[in-house]
C-alpha positions as CSV (number, residue, x, y, z in Angstrom):
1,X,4.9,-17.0,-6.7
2,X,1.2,-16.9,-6.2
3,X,1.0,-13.1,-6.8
4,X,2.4,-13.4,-10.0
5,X,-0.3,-16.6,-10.9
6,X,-2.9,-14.6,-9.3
7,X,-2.4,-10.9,-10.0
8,X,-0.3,-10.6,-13.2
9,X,-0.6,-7.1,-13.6
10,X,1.0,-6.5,-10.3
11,X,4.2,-7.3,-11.0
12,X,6.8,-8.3,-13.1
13,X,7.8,-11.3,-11.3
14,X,6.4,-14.5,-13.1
15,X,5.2,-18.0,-11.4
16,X,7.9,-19.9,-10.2
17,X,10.5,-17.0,-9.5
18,X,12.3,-17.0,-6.3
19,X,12.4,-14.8,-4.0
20,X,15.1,-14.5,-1.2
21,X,15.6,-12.6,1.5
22,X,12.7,-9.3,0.5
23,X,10.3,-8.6,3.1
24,X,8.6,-6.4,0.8
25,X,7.1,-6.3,-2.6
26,X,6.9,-2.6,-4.3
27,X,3.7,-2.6,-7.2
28,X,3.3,0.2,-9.5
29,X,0.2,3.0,-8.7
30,X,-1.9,4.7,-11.0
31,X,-0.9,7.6,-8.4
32,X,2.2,9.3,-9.9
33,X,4.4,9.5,-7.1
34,X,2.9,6.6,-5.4
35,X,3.9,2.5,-5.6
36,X,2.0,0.0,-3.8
37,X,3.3,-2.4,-1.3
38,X,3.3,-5.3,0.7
39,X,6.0,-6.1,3.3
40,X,6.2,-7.7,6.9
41,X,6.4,-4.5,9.1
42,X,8.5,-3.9,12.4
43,X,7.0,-5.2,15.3
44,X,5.4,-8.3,14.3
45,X,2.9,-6.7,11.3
46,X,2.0,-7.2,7.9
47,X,1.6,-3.9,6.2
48,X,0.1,-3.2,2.9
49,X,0.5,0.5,1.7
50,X,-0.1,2.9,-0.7
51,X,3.6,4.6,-0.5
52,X,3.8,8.5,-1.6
53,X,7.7,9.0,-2.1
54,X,8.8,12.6,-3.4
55,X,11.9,14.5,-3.6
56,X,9.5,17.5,-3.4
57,X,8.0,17.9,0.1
58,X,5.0,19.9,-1.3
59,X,4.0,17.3,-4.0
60,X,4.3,14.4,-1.3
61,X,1.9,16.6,1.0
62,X,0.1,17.5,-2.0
63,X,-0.6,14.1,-2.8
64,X,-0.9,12.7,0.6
65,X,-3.6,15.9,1.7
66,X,-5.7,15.5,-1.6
67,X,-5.9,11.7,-0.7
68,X,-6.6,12.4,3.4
69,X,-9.4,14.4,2.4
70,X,-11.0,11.7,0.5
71,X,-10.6,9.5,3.4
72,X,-13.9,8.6,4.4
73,X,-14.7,7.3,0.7
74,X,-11.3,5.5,0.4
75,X,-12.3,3.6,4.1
76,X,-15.7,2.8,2.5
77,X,-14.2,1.3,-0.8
78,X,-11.6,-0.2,1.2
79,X,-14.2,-1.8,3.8
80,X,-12.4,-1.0,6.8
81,X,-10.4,2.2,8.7
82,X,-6.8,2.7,7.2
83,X,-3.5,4.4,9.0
84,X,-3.2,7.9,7.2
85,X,0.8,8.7,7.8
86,X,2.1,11.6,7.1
87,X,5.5,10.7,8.3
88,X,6.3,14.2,9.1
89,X,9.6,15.4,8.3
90,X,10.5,12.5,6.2
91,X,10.4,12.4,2.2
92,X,7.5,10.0,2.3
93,X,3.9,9.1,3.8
94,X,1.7,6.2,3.4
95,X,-1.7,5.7,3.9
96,X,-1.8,1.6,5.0
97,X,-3.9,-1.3,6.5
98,X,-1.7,-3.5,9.1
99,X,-2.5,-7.1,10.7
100,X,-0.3,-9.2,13.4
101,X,2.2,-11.6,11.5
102,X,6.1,-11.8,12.0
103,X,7.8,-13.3,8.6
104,X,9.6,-16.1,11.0
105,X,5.9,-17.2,11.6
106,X,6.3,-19.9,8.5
107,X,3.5,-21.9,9.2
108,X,1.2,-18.9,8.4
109,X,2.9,-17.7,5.1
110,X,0.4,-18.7,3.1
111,X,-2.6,-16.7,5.4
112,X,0.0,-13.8,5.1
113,X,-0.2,-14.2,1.5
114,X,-4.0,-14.4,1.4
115,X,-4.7,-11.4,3.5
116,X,-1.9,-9.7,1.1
117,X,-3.5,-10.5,-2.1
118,X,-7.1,-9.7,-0.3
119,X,-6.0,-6.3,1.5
120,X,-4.2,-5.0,-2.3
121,X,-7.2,-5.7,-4.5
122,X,-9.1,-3.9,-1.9
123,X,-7.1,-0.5,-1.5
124,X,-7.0,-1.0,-5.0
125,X,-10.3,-0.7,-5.7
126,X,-10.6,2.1,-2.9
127,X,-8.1,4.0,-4.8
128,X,-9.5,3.3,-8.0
129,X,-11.9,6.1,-7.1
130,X,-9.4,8.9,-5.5
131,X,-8.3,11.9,-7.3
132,X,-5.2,12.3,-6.3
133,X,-4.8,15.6,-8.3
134,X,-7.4,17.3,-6.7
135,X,-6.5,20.4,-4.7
136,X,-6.7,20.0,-0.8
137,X,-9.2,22.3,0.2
138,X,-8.2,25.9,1.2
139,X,-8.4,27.3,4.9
């Protein structure tokens, strides 16, 4: 598994597991509240995210509000514009980056893997530099 070769702290999974029938790999954050991901989207898309799952509403928007108004940093680390999702009404949001690929696309697997490793040590590094503990401003 060339994550695990090329990004150790990433995961737990070691070279040479296998891995059947995922479409998605969930990464620990720095971001309590927040896991990192990769996975092959509906609709024909690769997605990687930074996933804000709560039980409480308020510390998912919380989180999710502090992070959106950092946005225009975050972009700039990133190098490129992101999705902001608040998901409204749901128990989650995610802030991602997408690009066309369908997992039955085989013959591309490892570019999908590439622009994985690529697009997750980049909104790493954006994120690197959020506070996501600071208080959305007030109206």
């Amino acid at each position: 598994m060339r994550l695990a070769e090329e990004e150790p702290s990433w995961t737990r999974r070691r070279p040479g597991d296998t891995v059947l029938g995922e479409n998605w790999t969930d990464m620990p954050s720095k971001i309590r509240g927040a896991s990192l991901n990769f996975s092959f989207a509906r609709g024909g898309r690769l997605r990687n995210e930074l996933y804000i799952d709560s039980r409480n509403q308020e510390e998912k928007d919380r989180i999710f509000a502090a992070i959106a108004n950092q946005r225009e940093a975050v972009e700039q680390a990133y190098g490129g514009p992101l999705e902001f999702e608040p998901l409204e009404g749901r128990r989650a949001a995610r802030i991602a980056d997408y690009t066309d690929g369908d997992v039955a696309e085989k013959h591309r697997h490892e570019e999908f893997i590439a622009w994985f490793l690529d697009s997750g040590r980049r909104l790493r590094r954006a994120l690197a530099e959020v506070d996501a503990n600071a208080s959305p401003p007030q109206p």
